[in-house]
N, C-alpha and C positions, 0 to 999 in steps of 0.2 A: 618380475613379481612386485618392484616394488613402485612401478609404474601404474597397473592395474589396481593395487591397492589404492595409490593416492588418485584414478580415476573413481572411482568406488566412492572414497571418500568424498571427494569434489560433488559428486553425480547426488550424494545421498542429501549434501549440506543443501544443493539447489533446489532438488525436493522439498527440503523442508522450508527453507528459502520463500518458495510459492505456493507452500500451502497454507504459512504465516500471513503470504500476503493476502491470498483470496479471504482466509477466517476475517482477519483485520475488516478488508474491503466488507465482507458479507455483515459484519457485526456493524459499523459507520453505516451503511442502507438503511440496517431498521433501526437504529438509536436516530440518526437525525433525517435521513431521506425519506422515509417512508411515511413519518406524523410530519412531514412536512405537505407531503404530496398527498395525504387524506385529507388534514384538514380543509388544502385545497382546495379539491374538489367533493370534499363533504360526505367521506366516508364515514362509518357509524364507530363510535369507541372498540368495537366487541371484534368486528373485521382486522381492522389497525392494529390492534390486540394480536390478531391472529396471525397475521401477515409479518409481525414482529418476531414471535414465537417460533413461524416455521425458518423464519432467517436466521435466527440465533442457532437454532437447530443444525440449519446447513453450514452455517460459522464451527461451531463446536466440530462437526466429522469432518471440515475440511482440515483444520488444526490439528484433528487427531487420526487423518492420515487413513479414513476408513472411507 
């Protein structure tokens, strides 16, 4: 029982583990990767905007595990 338990627990930390990582990773793409790689190649403010927004988006559900 108390084997299972502390597998459980291990299993849950690492989940959350990589979903810290991926939100982190997701949220660093559109703060610095993404207006780096528009201005570029001379995307328009409004797209870059956009492109931002949907990342932050997919940062936040990865973090909160939905």
């Amino acid at each position: 029982m108390k084997q299972e338990l502390a597998n459980a627990t291990a299993s849950h930390q690492l989940g959350d583990t990589s979903s810290i990582l991926l939100g982190t990773g997701l949220a660093i793409v559109s703060m610095i990767i993404i207006p780096a790689f528009a201005s570029r190649i001379g995307l328009g403010d409004s797209l870059t905007g956009a492109l931002r927004i949907a990342l932050m988006k997919a940062s936040n559900k990865a973090i909160k595990g939905r």
